[in-house]
C-alpha positions in Angstrom: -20.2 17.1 47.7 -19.9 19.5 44.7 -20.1 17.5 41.0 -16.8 17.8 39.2 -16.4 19.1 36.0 -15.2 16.1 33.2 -11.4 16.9 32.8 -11.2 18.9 29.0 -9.9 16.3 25.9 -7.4 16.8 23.6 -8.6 17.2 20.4 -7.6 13.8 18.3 -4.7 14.1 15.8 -5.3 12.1 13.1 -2.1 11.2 10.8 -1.7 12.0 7.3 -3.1 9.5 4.8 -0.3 7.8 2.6 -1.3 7.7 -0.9 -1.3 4.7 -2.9 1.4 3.3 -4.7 0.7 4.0 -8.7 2.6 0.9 -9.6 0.6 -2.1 -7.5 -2.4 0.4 -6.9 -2.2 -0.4 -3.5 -2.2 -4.5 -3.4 1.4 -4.5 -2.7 2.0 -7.2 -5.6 2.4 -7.0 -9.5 2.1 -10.0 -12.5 4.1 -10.1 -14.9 4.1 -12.2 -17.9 5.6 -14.8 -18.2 7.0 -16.2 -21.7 9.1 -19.7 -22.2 10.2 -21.0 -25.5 12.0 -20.6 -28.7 9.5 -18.5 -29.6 8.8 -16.8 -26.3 5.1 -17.6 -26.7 3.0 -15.9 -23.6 2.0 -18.7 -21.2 0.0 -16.7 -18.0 1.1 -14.3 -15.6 3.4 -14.5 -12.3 2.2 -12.1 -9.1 5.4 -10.7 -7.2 6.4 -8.2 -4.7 6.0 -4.7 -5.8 9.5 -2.9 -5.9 8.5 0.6 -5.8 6.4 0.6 -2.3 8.1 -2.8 -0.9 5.0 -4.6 -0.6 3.1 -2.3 1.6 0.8 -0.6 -0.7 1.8 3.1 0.2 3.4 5.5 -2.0 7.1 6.1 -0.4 8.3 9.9 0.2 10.7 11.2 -2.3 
């Protein structure tokens, strides 16, 4: 029986990298400060959700 020739490949597409958000530098969170009193003396810092890439890190398309 002849040997068969291995069927030819597609070459692999890889997808675009997205770039990382320049607010959150990628985390997907920012702190804030956070200030209480009269006087709105500084007492630490509060980590949210970062609003310009939603949380997932990546820059969005404009």
């Amino acid at each position: 029986m002849a040997t068969r020739k291995p069927a030819a490949r597609k070459p692999a597409v890889r997808k675009p990298r997205a770039k990382q958000c320049p607010a959150c530098k990628g985390t997907g969170e920012v702190a804030v400060t956070v200030h209480v009193g009269r006087k709105r003396r500084l007492v630490g810092q509060q980590t949210g959700l970062c609003l310009g890439c939603f949380g997932t890190g990546e820059a969005l398309q404009a």
